[in-house]
C-alpha positions in Angstrom: 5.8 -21.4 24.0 6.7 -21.9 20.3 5.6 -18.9 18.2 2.6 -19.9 15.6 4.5 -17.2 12.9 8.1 -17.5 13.5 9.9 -13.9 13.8 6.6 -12.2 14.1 5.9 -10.9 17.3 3.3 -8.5 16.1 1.6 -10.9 14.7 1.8 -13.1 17.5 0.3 -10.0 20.0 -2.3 -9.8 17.3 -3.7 -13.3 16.8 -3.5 -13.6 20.6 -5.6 -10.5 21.0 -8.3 -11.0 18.4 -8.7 -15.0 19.2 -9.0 -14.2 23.1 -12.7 -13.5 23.0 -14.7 -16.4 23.0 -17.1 -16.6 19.3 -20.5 -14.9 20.0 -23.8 -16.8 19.9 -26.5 -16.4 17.3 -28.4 -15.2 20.2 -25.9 -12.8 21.0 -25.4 -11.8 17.5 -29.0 -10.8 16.9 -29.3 -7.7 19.5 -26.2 -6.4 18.2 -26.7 -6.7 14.8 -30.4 -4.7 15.2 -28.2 -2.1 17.7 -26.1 -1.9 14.9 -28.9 -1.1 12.5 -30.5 1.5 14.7 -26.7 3.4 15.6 -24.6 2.2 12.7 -21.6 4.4 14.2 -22.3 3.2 18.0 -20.9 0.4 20.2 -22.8 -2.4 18.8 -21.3 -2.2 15.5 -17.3 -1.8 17.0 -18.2 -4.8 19.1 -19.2 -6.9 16.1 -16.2 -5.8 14.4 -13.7 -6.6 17.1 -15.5 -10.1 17.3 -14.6 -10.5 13.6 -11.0 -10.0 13.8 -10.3 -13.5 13.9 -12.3 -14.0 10.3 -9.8 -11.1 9.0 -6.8 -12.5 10.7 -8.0 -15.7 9.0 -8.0 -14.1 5.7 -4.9 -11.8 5.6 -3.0 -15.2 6.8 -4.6 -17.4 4.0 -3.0 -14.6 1.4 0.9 -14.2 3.3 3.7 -14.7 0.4 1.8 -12.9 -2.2 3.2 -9.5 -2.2 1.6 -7.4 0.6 2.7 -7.4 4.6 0.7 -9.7 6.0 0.1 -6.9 9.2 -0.8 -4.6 6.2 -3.5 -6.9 4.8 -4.9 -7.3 8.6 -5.3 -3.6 9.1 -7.0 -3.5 5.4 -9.6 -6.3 5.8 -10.4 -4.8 9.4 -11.6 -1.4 7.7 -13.3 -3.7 5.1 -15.2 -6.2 8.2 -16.3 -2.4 9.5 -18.3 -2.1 6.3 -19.4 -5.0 5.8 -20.8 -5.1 9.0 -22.6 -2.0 8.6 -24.0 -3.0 5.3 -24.8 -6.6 6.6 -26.7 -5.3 9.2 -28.5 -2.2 7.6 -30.0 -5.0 5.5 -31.0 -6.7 8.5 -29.0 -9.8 7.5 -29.7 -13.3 10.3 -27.1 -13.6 12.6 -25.8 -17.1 11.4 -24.8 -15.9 8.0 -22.8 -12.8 9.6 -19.4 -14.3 9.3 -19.0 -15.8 6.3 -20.3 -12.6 4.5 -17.5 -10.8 6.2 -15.2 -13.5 5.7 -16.2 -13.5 1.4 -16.4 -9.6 1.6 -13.1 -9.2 3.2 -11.7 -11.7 0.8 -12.6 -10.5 -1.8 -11.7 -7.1 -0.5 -8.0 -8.4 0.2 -7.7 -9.7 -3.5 -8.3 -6.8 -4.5 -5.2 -5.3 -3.0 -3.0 -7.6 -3.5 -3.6 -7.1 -7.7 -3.7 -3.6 -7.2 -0.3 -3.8 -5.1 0.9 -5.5 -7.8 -0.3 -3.5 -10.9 1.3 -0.6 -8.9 4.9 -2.1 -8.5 4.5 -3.4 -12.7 3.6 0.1 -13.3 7.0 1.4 -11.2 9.1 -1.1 -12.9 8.0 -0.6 -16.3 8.7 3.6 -15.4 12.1 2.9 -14.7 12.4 1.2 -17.9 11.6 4.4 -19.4 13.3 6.7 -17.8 16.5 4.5 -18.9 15.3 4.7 -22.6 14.5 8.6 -22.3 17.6 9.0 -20.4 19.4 7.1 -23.5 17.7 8.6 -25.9 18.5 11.9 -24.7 22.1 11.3 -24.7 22.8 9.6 -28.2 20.4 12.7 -30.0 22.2 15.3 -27.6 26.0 13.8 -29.3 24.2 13.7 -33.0 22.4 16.8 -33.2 25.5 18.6 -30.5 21.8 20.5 -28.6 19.0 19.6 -27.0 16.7 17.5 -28.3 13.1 18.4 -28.6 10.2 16.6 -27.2 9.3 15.8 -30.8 12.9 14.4 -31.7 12.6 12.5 -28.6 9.0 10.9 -29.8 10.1 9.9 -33.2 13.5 8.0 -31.8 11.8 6.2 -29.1 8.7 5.7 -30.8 6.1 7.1 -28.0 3.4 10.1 -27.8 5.1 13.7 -27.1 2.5 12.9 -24.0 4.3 10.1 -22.4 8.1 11.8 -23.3 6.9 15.1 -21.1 5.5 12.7 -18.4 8.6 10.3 -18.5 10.5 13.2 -18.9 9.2 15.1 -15.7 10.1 12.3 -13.9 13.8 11.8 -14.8 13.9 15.8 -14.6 12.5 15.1 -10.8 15.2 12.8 -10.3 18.4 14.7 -11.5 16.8 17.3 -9.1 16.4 15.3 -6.5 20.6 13.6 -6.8 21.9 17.2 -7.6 20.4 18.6 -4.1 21.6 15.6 -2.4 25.3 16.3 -3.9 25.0 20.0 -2.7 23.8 19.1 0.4 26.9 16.6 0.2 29.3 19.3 -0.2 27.5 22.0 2.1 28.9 18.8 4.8 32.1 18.9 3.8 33.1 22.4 3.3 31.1 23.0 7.0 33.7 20.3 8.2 37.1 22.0 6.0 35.7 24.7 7.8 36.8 24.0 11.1 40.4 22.7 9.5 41.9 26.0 7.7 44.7 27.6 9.4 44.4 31.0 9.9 46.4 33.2 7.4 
């Protein structure tokens, strides 16, 4: 059988899974949904969950390409149909109207990461940036005033708070940290490995 998401056989073992069980009734819906109510943590509520995985699957499909996993964005919108739930039925919500709330809560829910993932990996980019410019800026002052320059020196070249050159300049200072123990670690390998080659003299 021809896979419905080509080169995604976890996705494939999901949307079999969750569109297996047959859509509940209103009739159905209703004693689970006052269960639910009465034991908001008991099996009621996980049943109505796993009965809206379909809606979530639905959802987290309708949003693939836009910068989140699309198996990511499934397991987010299933802890977002667990609340919903809860809420829709602690307000004692009719049964008919239980799946498109979850459906415009999850969606909603789901937007919401996917700007959120994407303010995130602007917000990385843009830090890179920075470091370059500190990293620059540290340089050129270094050659012109032949020492260190101070946060303040740094400020007035690049134009920024004394604020943001500390916190730009913890993270470059992170960095260098983080290469020079990799080059140590580098050469603990190799002298380990001369090690075993030195003639005895």
């Amino acid at each position: 059988m021809t896979s419905s998401f080509a080169d995604d056989t976890e996705l494939d073992a999901i949307a079999a899974q969750v569109r297996s069980s047959s859509p509940l009734t209103d009739a159905e819906l209703t004693p689970l949904l006052h269960e639910a109510r009465r034991s908001p943590t008991g099996p009621a509520g996980a049943s109505l969950v796993e009965h809206q995985l379909a809606t979530v699957l639905d959802s987290a499909l309708a949003r693939r390409g836009r910068g989140v996993d699309v198996i990511d964005l499934y397991q987010e919108g299933t802890l977002a149909a667990a609340v919903a739930i809860g809420e829709y039925a602690g307000r004692e919500g009719a049964a008919a109207g239980l799946e498109p709330y979850v459906a415009r809560v999850v969606g909603v829910f789901l937007d919401d990461v996917i700007k959120r993932e994407a303010e995130q990996k602007l917000a990385d980019t843009l830090l890179v940036e920075q470091v370059k410019l500190l990293e620059a800026a540290e340089l050129a002052l270094r050659r012109r005033l032949e020492r260190e320059p101070t946060a303040l020196e740094l400020a007035a070249a690049l134009e920024w708070t004394p604020e943001v050159v500390e916190a730009v300049g913890a993270v470059l200072h992170r960095a260098r940290d983080l290469y020079d123990s990799e080059i140590v670690d580098y050469l603990d390998d190799v002298d380990e490995s001369d090690a075993g080659d030195t003639p005895d003299i």
